[in-house]
C-alpha positions as CSV (number, residue, x, y, z in Angstrom):
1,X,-313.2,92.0,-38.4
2,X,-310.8,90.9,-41.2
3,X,-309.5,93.5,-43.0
4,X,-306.5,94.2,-45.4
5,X,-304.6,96.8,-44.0
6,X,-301.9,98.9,-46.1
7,X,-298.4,98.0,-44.8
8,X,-294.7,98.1,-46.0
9,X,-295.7,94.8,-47.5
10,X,-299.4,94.9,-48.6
11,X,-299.8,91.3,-48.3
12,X,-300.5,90.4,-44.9
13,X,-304.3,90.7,-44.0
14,X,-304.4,91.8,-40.6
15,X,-307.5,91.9,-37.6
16,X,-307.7,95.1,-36.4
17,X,-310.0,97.6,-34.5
18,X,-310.8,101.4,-35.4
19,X,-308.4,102.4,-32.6
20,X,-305.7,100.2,-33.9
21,X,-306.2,101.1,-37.6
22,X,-306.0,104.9,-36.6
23,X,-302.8,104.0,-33.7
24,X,-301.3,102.3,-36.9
25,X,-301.6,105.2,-39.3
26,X,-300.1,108.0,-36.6
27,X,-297.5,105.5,-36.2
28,X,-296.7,105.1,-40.1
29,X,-296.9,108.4,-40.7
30,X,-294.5,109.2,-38.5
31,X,-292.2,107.3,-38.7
32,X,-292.1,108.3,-42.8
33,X,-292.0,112.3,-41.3
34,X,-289.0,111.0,-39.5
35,X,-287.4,108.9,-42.4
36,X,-288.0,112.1,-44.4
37,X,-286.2,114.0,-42.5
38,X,-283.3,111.8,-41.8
39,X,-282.8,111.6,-45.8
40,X,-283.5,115.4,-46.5
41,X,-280.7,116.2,-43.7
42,X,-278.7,113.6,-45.2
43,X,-279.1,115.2,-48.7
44,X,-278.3,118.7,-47.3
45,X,-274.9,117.7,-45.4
46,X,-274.0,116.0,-48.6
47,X,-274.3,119.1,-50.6
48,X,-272.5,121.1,-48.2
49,X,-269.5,118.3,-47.9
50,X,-269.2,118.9,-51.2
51,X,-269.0,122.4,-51.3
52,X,-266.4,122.1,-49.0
53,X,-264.0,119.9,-51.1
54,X,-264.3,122.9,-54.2
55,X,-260.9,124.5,-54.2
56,X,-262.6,128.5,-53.7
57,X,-263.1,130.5,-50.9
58,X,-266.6,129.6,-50.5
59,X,-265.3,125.8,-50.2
60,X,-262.6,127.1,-47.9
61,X,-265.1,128.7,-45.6
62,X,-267.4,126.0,-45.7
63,X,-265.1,123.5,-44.9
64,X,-263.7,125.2,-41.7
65,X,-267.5,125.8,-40.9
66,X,-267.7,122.0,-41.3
67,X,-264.7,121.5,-39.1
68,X,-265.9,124.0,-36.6
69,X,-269.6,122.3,-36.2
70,X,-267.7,118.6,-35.8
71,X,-265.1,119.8,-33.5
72,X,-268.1,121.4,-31.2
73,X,-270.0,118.3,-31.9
74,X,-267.0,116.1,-30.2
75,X,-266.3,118.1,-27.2
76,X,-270.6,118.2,-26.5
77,X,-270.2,114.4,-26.6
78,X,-267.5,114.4,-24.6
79,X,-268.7,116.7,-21.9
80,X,-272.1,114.6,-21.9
81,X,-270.4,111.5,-21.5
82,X,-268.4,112.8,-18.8
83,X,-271.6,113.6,-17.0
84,X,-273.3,110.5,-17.7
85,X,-270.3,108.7,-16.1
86,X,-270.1,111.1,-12.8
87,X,-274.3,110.8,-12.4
88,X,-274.0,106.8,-12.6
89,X,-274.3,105.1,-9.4
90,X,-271.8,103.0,-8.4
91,X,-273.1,99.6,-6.9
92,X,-272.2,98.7,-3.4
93,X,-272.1,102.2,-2.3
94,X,-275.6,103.3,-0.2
95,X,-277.0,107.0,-1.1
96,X,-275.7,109.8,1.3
97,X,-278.1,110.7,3.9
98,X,-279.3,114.4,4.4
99,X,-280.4,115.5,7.8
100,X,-283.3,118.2,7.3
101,X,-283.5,121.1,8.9
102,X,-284.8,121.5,12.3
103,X,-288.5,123.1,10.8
104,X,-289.1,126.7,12.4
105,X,-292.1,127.3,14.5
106,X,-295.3,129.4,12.5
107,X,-296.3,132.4,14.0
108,X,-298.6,133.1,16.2
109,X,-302.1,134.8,15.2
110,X,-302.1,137.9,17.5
111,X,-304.6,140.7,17.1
């Protein structure tokens, strides 16, 4: 079935099924939730950025808040860097064997 399906173009007719059409429109939808949100953080971090640059003491306290959150932000990336580097195995090198332990004999049923 032909149909014209709504896309960032409009122009492009395009064969689809019911479970495609309805795949298609989760999809859409959220990727705009997600573009939404990107712009409306985006929006917010701008207001606050300039907040910080007035010369008060909200402004103050907001731009040591700001310099706070990035300085936290830098050492998280750090640290998880750090662990993504020590969890990475290194080529060449087989995985340590374990021996198990020796399993200990069930109980006996006694009445």
């Amino acid at each position: 079935m032909m149909t014209q399906m709504p896309n960032d173009e409009d122009t492009i007719p395009v064969v689809t099924g019911a479970k495609t059409r309805g795949r298609r429109r989760w999809a859409r939808t959220a990727r705009e939730v997600l573009d939404s949100t990107r712009r409306a953080a985006e929006d917010g971090l701008g207001a606050v950025k300039t907040r910080a640059r007035s010369d008060d003491r909200v402004g103050e306290a907001t731009y040591r808040a700001l310099d706070l959150a990035s300085t936290g932000l830098d050492a998280a990336g750090r640290a998880l860097r750090q662990l993504g580097d020590a969890t990475r195995p290194v080529r060449g090198n087989p995985p340590a064997t374990t021996t198990r332990a020796p399993k200990s004999p069930r109980p006996s049923k006694t009445a």
